[in-house]
C-alpha positions, 0 to 999 in steps of 0.5 A: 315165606310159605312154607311146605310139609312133608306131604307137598315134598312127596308130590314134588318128588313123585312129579319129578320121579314120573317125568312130564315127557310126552308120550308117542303113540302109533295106532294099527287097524286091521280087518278081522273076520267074523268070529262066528261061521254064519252061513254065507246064505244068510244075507238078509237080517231082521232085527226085532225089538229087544224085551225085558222083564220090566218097563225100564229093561224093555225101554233099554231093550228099544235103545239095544236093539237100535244101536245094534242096527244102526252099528250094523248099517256101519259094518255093512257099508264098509264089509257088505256082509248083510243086507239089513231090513229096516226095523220101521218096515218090520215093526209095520209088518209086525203090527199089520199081522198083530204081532209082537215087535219083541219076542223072545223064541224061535218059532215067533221069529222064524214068523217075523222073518217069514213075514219080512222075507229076511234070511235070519232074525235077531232078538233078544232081552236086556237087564239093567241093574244099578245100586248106590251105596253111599259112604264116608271117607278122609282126605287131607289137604297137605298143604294145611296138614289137616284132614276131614270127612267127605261123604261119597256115592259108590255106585254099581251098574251091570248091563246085560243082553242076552243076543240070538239070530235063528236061521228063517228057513230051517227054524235052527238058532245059529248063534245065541249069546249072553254078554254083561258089562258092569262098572263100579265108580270105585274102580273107575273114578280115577281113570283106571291104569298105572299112567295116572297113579300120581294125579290119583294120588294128588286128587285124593290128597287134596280132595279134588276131583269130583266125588259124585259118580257118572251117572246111571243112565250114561253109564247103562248106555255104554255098557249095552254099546259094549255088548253090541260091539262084541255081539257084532265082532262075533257075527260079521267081519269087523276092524280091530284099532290097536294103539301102542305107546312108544318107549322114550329109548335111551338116546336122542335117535330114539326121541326123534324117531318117535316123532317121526312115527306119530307123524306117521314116516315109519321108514325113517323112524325105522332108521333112527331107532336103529341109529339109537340100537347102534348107540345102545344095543340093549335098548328094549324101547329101540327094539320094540319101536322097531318092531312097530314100524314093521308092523305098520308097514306090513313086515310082520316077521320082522315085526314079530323078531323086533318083538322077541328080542325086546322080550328077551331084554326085558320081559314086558307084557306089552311085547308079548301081546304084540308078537302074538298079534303080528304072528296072527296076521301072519296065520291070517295072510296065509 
């Protein structure tokens, strides 16, 4: 016969505490304008090599400065907000004055620009910084009982590019903006967020998982990738992906209109979220599935009324974030 300890009971509880139910889930987009007024003269963009202090900085700078263009050629297919100047024909017109292709001042810029016969040019530097530390730590396995030491890795990395885009023809910088990601294993090894505290808990119980973390160079990758999207949200129109996580309510109607809603029929799970309020009027999950649906279909006063009654029955930061969000669209369609 096996036989279980007190730490196998806690997981089974805990399991059970938590439920297995399936999670729904609705995801809005929106186009925003950019966040930063460029001139709408500006059309036509140069993007120059990214520096650095040292070989490897400089080597991140060359991977910076490629994802910004190509993201850039991204948000122009779908906004034609720029004309973007091939970074192979400006290196070549760079190299045939003897000039460098990473600079980090204005007035090696504006030549450039000049030069390729662009409106503005983008630069800038990027610093890469990474330390491990390595430590001790105890896991026990619950079926045995017993505990023992694994030795880990903590690491820490930080990406930061400092962006500028100085107007050609006036020499005037435009914008010019500092940004840094970071990432600490620590924080991240579990996956981050409240949804997976009990496979964390397990995980550590039993010892899985893995105790080696992403490696630096991946890590260094996305970081930068960061960067650039927020670079690129301030300087061109853009679109903002939002994914919300349906409430499981407290009836059936709710249950099917969530299955409705990820199947992407919103008026109909519209219809059966208000059946569930119906059934339960307190129900804040019903409320703000509502207050989603609207919001899909583009009826965002209604969306932001759903919203404010299910704060009001229950104060989620969820709900405050999505009422502030329909009230700036409708600023925005104004």
């Amino acid at each position: 016969m096996l036989r279980y300890g007190p730490c196998a009971f806690l997981i089974g509880s805990l399991l059970l505490a938590t439920g297995c139910g399936e999670k729904y889930k609705v995801t809005l987009r929106y186009d925003r304008p950019a966040q930063v007024e460029i001139p709408a003269k500006v059309r036509a963009l140069g993007i120059a090599q990214f520096g650095g202090k040292t070989t490897m900085d400089k080597r991140w700078g060359d991977i910076a400065s490629d994802r910004l263009a190509a993201r850039l050629h991204e948000y122009n297919s779908k906004y034609n907000r720029y004309q973007l100047v091939d970074r192979k024909r400006l290196k070549a017109i760079l190299d045939e004055q003897d000039l460098a292709a990473a600079f980090s001042d204005s007035s090696q810029a504006v030549q450039a620009g000049k030069l390729a016969k662009v409106d503005a040019m983008i630069y800038g530097t990027v610093t890469v910084t990474s330390q491990d530390q390595r430590g001790t730590r105890t896991k026990l396995n619950p079926i045995s009982g017993k505990t023992k030491e694994v030795s880990y890795v903590k690491r820490h990395v930080m990406s930061a590019v400092n962006f500028t885009i100085d107007d050609v023809a006036t020499g005037r910088t435009l914008y010019a903006k500092s940004l840094m990601r970071d990432y600490d294993s620590d924080k991240s090894k579990d996956g981050g967020g409240s949804g997976n505290v009990v496979g964390g808990m397990v995980k550590g119980l039993f010892g899985g998982g893995s105790d080696t973390p992403e490696a630096t160079e991946q890590v260094a990758s996305n970081l930068i990738d960061q960067c650039v999207e927020a670079f690129l949200m301030q300087i061109s129109p853009h679109e903002v992906v939002v994914t919300e996580t349906l409430g499981k309510g407290k009836s059936e109607a709710v249950e099917t209109g969530n299955k409705l809603a990820e199947a992407g029929d919103y008026a109909e799970a519209l219809e059966a979220y208000q059946a569930g309020l119906r059934e339960e009027p307190g129900d804040h999950d019903a409320l703000f599935n509502s207050g989603v649906m609207y919001e899909a279909m583009g009826k965002f006063a209604e969306a932001e009324k759903c919203y404010g009654d299910a704060f009001k029955t229950k104060p989620e930061a969820q709900y405050v974030q999505a009422r502030k969000r329909v009230r700036m669209e409708q600023t925005n369609g104004q």
